[in-house]
Backbone as ProteinMPNN parsed JSONL, in Angstrom:
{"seq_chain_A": "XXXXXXXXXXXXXXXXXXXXXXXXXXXXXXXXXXXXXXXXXXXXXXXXXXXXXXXXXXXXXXXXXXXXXXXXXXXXXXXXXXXXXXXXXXXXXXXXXXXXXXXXXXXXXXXXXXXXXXXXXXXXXXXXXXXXXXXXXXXXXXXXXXXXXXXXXXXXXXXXXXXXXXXXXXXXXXXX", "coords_chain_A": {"N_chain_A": [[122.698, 202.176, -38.011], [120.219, 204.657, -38.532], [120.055, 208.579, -39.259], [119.983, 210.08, -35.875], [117.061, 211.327, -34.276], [117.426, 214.54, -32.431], [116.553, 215.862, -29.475], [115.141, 218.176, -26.626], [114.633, 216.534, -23.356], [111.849, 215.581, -21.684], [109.278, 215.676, -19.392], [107.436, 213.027, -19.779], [109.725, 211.165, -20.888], [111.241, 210.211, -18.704], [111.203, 207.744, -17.966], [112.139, 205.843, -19.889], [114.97, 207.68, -19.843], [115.751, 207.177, -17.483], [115.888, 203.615, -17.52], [117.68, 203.811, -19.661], [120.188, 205.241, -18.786], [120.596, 203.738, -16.975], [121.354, 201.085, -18.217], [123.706, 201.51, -19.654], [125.51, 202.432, -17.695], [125.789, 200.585, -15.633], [125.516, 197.121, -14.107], [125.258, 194.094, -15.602], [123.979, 194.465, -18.08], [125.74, 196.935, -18.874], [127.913, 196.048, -19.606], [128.533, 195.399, -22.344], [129.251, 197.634, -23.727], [131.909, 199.872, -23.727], [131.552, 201.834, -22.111], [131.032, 201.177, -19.308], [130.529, 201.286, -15.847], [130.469, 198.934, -13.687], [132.763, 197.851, -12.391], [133.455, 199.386, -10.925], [131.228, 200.8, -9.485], [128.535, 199.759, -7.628], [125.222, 199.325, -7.465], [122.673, 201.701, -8.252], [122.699, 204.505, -11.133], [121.757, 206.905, -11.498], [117.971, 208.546, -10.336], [114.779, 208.489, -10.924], [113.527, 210.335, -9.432], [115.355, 212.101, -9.411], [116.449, 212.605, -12.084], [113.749, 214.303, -12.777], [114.044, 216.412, -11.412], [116.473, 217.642, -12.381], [115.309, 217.955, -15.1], [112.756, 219.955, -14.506], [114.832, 222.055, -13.639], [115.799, 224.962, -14.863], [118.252, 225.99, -15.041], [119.414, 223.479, -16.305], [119.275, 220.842, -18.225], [118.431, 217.847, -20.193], [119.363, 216.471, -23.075], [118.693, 214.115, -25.873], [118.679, 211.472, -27.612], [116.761, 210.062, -30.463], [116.187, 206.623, -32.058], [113.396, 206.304, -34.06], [111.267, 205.352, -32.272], [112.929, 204.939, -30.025], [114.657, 205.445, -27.192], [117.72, 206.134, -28.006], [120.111, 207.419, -26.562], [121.626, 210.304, -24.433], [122.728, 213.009, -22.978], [123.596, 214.823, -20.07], [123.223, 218.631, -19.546], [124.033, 221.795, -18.153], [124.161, 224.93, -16.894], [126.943, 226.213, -15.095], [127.908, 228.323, -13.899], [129.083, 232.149, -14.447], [129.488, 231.668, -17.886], [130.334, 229.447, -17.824], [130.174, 226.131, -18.934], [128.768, 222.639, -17.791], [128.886, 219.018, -18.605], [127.304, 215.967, -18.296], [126.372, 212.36, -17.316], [126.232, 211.333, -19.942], [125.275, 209.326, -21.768], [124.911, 206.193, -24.075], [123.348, 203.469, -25.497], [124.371, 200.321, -24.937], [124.627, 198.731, -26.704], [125.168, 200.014, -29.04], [127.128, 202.065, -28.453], [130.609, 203.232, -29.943], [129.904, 203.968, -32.121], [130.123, 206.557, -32.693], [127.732, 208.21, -32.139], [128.141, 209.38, -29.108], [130.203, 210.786, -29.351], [128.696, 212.623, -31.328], [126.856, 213.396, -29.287], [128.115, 214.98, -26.942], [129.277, 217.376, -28.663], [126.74, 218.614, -30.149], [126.061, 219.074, -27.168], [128.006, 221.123, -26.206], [127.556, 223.212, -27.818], [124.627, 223.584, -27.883], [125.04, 224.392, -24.982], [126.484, 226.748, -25.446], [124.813, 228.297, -27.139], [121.98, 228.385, -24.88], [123.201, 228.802, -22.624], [125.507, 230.46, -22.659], [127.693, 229.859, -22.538], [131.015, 229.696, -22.162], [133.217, 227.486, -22.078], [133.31, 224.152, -20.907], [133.002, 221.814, -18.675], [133.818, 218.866, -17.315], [133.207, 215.816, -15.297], [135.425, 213.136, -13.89], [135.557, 209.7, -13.076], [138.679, 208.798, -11.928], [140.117, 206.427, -12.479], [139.131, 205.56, -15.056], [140.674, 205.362, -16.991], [140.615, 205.105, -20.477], [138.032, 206.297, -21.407], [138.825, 209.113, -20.103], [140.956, 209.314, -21.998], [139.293, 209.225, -24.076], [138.036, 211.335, -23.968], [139.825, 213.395, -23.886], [140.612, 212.958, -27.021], [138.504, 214.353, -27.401], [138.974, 217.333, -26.972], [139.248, 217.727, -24.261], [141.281, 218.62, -21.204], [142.295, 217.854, -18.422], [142.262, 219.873, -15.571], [143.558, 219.594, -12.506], [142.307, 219.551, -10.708], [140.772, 218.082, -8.229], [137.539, 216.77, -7.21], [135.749, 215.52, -4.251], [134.467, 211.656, -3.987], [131.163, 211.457, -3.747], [130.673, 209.316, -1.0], [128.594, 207.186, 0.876], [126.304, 208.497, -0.187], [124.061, 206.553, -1.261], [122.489, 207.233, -3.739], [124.524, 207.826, -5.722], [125.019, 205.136, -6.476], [126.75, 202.469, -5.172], [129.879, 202.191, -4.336], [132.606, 200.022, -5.297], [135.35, 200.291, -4.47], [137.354, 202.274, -2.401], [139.189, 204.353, -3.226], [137.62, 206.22, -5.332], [137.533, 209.04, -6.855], [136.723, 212.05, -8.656], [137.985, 213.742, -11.113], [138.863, 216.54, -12.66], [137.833, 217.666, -16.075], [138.173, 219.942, -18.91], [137.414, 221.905, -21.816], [137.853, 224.529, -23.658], [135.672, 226.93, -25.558], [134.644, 227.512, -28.999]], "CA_chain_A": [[121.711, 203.018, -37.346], [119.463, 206.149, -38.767], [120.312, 209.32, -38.035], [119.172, 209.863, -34.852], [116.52, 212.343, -33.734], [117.886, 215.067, -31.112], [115.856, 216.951, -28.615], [115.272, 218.112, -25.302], [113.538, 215.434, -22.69], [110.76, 215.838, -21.361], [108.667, 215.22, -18.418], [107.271, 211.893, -20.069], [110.961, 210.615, -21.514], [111.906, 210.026, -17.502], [111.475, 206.213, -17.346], [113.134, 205.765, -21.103], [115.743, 208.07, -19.784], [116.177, 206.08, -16.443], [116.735, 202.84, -18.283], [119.285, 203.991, -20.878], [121.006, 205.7, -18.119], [121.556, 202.661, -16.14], [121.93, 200.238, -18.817], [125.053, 202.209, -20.036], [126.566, 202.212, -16.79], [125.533, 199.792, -14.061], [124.893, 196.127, -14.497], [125.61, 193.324, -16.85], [123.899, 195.029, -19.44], [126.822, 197.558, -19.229], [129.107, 195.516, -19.968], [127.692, 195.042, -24.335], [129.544, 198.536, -24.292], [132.96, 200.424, -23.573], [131.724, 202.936, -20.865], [130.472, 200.802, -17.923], [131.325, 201.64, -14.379], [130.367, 197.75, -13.425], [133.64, 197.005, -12.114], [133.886, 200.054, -9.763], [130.193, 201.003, -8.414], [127.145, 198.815, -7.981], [123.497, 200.184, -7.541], [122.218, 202.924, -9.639], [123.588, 205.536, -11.394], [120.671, 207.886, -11.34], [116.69, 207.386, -10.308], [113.636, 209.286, -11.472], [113.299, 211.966, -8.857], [116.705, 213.256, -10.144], [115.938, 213.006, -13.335], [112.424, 214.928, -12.705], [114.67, 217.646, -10.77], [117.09, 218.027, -13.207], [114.11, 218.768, -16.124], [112.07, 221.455, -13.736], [115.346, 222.731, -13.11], [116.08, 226.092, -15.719], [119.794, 225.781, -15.48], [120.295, 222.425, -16.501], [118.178, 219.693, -19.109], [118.677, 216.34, -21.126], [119.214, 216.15, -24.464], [118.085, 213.23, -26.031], [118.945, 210.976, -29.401], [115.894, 209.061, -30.623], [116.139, 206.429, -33.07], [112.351, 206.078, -34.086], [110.612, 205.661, -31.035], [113.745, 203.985, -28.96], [115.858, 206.502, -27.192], [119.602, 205.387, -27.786], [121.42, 208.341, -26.077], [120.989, 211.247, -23.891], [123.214, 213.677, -22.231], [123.189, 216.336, -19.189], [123.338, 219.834, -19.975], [124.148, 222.695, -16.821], [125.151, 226.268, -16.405], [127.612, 225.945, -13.697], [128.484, 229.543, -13.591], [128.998, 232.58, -15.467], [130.385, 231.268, -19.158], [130.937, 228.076, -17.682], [128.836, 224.715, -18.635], [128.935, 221.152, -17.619], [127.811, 218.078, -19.074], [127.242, 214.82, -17.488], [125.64, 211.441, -17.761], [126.265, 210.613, -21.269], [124.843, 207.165, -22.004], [124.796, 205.909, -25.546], [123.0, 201.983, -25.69], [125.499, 199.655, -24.757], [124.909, 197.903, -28.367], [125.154, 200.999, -30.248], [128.302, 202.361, -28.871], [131.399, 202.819, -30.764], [129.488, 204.358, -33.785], [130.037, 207.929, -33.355], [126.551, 208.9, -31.663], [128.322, 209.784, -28.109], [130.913, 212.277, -29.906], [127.333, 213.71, -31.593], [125.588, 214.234, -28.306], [128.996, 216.188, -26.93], [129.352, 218.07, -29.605], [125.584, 219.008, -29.574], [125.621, 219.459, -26.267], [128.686, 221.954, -26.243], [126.988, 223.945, -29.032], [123.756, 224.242, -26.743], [125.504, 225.439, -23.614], [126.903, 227.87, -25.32], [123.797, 229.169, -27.308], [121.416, 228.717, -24.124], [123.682, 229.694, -21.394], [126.409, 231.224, -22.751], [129.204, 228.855, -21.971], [132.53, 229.802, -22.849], [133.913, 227.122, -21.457], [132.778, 223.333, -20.505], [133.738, 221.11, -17.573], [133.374, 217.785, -16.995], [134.016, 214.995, -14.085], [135.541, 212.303, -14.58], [136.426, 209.057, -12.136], [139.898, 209.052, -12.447], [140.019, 204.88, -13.067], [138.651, 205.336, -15.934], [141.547, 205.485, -18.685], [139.846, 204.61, -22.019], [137.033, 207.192, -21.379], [139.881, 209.984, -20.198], [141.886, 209.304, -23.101], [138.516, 209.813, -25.39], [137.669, 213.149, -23.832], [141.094, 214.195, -24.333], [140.425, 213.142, -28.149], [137.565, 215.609, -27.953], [139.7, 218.471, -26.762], [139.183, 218.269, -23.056], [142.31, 218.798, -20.384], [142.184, 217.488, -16.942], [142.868, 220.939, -14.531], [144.684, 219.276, -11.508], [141.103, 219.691, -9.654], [140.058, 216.772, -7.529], [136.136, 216.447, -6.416], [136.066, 213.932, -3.635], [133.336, 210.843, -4.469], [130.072, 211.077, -2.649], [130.385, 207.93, -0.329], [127.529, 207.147, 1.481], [125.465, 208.873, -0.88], [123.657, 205.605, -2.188], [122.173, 208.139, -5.382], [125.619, 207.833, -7.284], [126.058, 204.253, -6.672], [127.611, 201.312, -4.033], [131.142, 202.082, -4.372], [133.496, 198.84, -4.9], [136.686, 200.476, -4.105], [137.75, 203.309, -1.51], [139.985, 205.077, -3.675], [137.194, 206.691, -6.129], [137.251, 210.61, -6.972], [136.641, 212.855, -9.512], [139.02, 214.428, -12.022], [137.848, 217.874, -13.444], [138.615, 218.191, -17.161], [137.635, 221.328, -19.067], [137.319, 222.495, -23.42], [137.387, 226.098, -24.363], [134.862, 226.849, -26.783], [135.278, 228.439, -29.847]], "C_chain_A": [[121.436, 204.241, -38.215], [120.225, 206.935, -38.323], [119.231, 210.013, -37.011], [118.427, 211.509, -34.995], [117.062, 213.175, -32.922], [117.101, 215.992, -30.534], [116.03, 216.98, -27.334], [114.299, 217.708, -25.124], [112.803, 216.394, -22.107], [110.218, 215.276, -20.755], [108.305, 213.094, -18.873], [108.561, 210.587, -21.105], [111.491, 209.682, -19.916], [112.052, 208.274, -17.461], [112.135, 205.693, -18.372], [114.378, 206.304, -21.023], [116.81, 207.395, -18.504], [116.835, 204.71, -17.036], [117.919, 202.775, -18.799], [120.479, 204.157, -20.2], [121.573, 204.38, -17.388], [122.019, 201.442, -17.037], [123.523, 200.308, -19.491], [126.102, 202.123, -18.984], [127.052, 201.719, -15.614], [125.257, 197.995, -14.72], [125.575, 195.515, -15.371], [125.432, 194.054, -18.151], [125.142, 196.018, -20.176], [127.953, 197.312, -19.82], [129.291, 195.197, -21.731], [128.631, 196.757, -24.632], [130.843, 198.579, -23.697], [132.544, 201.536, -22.14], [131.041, 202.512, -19.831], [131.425, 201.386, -16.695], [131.046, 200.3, -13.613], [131.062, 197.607, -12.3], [133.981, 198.432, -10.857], [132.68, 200.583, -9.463], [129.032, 199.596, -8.828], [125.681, 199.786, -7.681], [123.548, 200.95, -8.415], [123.019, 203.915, -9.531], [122.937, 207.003, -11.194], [119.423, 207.343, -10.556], [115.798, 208.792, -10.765], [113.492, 209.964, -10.784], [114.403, 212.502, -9.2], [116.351, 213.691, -11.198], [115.118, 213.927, -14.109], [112.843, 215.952, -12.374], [115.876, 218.455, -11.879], [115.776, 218.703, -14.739], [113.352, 220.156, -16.069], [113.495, 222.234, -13.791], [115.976, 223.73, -14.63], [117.565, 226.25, -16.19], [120.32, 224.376, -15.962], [118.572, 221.561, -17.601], [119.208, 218.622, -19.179], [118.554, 217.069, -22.453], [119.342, 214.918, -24.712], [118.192, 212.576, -27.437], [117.755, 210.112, -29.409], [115.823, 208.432, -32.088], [114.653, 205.669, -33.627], [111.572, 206.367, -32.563], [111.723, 205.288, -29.774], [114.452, 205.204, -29.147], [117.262, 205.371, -27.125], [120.53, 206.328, -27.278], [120.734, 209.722, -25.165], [122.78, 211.688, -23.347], [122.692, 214.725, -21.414], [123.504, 217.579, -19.54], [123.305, 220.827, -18.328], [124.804, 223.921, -17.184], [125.736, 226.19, -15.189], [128.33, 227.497, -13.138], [128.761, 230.766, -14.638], [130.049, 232.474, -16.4], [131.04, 229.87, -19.29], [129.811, 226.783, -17.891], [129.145, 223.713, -18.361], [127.629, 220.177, -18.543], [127.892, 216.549, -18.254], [126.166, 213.46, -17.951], [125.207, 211.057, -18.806], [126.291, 209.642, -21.625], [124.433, 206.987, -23.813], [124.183, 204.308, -25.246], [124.07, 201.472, -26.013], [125.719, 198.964, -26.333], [125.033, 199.145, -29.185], [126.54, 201.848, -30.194], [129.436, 202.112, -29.506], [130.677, 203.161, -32.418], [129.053, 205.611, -33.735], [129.197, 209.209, -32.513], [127.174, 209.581, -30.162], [129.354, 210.833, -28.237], [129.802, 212.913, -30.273], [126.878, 214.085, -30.213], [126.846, 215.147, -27.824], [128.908, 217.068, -27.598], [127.834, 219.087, -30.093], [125.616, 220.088, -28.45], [126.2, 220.859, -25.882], [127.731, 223.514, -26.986], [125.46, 224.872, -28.019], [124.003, 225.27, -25.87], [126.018, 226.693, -24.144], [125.547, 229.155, -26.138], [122.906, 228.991, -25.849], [122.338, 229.206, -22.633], [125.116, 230.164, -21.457], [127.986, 230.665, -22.454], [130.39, 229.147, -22.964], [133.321, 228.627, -22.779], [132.99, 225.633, -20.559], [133.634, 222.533, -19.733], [132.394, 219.857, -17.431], [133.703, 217.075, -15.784], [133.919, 213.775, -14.265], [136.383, 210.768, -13.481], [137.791, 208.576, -12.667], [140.437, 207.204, -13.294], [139.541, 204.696, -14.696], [139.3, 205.906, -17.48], [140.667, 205.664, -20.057], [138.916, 206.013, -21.978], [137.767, 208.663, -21.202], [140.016, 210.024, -21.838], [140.649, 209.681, -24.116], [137.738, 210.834, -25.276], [139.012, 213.478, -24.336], [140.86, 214.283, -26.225], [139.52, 214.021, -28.674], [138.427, 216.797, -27.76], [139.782, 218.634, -25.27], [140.694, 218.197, -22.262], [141.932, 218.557, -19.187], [142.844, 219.28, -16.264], [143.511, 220.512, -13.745], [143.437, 219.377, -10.803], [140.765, 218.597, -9.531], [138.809, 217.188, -7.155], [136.383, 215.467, -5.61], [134.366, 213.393, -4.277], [132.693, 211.337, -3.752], [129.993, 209.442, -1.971], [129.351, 207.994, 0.353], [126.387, 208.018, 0.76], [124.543, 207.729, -1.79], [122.753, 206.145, -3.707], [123.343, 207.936, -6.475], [125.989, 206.761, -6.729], [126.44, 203.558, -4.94], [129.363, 201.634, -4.625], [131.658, 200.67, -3.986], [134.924, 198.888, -4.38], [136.49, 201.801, -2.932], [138.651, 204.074, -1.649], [139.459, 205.713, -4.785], [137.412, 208.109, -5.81], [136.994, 210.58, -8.196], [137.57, 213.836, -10.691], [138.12, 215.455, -12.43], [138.987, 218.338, -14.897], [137.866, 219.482, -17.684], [138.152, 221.213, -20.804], [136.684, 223.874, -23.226], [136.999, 226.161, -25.915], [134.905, 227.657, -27.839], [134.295, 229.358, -30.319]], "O_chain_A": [[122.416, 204.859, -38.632], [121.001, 206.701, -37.396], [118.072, 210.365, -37.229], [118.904, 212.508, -35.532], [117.536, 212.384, -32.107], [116.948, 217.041, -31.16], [116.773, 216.199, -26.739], [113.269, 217.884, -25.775], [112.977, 217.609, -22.011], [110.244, 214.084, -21.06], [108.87, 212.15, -18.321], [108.28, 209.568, -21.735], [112.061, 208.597, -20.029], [113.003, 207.708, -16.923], [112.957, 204.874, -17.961], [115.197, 205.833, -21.812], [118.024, 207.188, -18.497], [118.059, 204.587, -17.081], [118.886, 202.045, -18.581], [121.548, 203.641, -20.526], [122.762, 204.084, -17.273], [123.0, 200.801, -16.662], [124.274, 199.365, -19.739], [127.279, 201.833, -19.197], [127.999, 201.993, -14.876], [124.783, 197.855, -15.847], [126.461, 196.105, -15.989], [126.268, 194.254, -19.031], [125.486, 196.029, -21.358], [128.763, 198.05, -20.382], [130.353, 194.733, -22.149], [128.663, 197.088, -25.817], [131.189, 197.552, -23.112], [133.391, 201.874, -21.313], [130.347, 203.361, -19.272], [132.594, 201.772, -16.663], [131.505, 200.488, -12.486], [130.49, 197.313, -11.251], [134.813, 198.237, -9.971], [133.096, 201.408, -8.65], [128.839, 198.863, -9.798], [125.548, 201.0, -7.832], [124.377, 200.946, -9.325], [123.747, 204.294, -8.613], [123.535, 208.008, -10.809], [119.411, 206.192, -10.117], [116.266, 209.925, -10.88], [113.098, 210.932, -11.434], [114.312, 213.726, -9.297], [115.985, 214.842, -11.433], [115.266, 214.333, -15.261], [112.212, 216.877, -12.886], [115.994, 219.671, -12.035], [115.656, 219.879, -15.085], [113.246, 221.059, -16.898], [113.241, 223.404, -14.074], [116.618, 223.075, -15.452], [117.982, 226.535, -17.313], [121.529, 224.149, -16.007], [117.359, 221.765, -17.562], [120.286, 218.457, -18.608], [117.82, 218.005, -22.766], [120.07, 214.306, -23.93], [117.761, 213.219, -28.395], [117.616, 209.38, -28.429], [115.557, 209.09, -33.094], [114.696, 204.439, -33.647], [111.414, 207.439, -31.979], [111.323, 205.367, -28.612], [114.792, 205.841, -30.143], [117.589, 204.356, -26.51], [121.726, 206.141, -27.498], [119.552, 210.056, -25.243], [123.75, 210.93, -23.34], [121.72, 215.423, -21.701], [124.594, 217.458, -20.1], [122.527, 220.46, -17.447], [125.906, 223.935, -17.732], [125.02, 226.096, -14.192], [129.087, 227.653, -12.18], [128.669, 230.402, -15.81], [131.189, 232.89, -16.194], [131.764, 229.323, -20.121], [128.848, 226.551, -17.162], [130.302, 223.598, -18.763], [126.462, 220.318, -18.91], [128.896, 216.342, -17.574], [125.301, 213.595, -18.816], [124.106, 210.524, -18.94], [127.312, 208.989, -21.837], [123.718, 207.724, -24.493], [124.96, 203.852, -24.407], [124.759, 201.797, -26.979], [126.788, 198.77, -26.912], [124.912, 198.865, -30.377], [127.106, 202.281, -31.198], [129.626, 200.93, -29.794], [130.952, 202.664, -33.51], [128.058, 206.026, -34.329], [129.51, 210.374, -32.269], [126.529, 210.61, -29.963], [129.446, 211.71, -27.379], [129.639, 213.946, -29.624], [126.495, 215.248, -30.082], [126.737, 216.275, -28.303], [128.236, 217.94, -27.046], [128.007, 220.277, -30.358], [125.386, 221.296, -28.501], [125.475, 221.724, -25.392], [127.462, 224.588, -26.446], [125.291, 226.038, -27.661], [123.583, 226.425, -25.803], [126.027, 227.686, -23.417], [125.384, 230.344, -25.865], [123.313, 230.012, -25.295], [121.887, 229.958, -21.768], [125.824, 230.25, -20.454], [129.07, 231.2, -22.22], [130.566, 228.88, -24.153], [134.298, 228.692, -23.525], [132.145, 225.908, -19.708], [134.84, 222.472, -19.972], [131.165, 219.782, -17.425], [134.533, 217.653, -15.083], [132.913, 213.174, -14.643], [137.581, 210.808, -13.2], [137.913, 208.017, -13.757], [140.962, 207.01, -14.391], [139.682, 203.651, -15.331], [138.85, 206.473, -18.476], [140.132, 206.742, -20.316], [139.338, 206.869, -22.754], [137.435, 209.499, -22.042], [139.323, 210.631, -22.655], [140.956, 210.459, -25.02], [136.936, 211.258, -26.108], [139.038, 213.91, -25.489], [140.907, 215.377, -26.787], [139.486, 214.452, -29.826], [138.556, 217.343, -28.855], [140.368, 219.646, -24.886], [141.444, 217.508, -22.953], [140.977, 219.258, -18.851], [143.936, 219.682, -16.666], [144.633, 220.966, -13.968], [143.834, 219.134, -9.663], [140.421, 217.935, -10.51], [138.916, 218.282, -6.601], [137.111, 214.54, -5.966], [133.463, 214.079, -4.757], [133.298, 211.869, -2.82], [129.303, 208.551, -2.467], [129.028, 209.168, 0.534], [125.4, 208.143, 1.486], [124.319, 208.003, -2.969], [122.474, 205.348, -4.604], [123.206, 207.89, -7.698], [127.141, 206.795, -6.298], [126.369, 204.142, -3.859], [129.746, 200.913, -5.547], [131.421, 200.114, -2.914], [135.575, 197.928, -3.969], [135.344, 202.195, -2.713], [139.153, 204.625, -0.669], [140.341, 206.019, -5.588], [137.486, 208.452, -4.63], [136.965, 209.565, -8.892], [137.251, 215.02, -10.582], [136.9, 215.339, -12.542], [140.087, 218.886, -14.97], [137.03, 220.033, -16.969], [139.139, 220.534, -21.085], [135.576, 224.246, -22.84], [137.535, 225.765, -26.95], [135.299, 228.782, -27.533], [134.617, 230.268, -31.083]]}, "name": "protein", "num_of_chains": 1, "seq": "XXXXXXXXXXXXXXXXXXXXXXXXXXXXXXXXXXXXXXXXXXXXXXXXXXXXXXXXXXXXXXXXXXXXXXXXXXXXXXXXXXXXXXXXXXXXXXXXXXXXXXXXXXXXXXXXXXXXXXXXXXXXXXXXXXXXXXXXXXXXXXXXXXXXXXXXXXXXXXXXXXXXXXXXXXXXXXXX"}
């Protein structure tokens, strides 16, 4: 692969950004990569009025990898408080992960939060089932806090839950 393009999305990215997003982590297709959630939610992971809300919204964007005209990656970007940022919904193309590009959009994205909103300090969430993906935040620098989120159940927006023992882990990287 090129190296990729990176910017922030944009109103007309939403249905390229929808896709990627669910092909990464819903579905058969998910499965061509390492970071599916397949095997513990079904339905979608996102849908286009989020997506559209998250863009309008001042505290939070997408960033966006494009290789030519095909997006292959995106992440969420958020001020979650003062000095604090989150990132979320980091999808890399199930055929493309494993080559690097989903440490670039972190690493990016970190960099952002802290030039546009000042982030000292990034937090993530993380379903706790999900070893392999843990273990390769930790290789970025992140630390689990001991903070539980409970899941949204009955929220059909994040998902059909297959189990009844999902949460949230809250890890965290101090920025330099």
């Amino acid at each position: 692969m090129t190296e990729p393009t990176i910017r922030d999305a944009i109103v007309s990215d939403i249905p390229s950004l929808h896709a990627l997003v669910e092909s990464a982590y819903r579905g058969e297709a998910s499965r061509a990569g390492w970071t599916t959630e397949a095997d513990l939610l079904d339905g979608q992971r996102t849908d286009a009025e989020d997506l559209a809300s998250i863009l309008s919204d001042p505290e939070q964007g997408m960033l966006t990898a494009w290789n030519g005209d095909a997006l292959v990656g995106c992440i969420l970007i958020a001020r979650r408080g003062e000095g604090i940022g989150y990132f979320g919904m980091l999808s890399v193309s199930p055929l493309l992960q494993n080559a690097g590009l989903g440490r670039k959009l972190v690493r990016i994205a970190e960099q952002t939060m802290a030039d546009r909103f000042g982030a000292l300090r990034v937090r993530i969430s993380v379903i706790p089932q999900r070893d392999t993906l843990i273990a390769w935040y930790e290789r970025l620098g992140y630390v689990a806090t001991g903070e539980a989120l409970p899941f949204p159940y009955g929220d059909r927006r994040f998902g059909l839950p297959k189990r009844e023992d999902l949460s949230f882990i809250v890890m965290e990287k101090t920025l330099r």
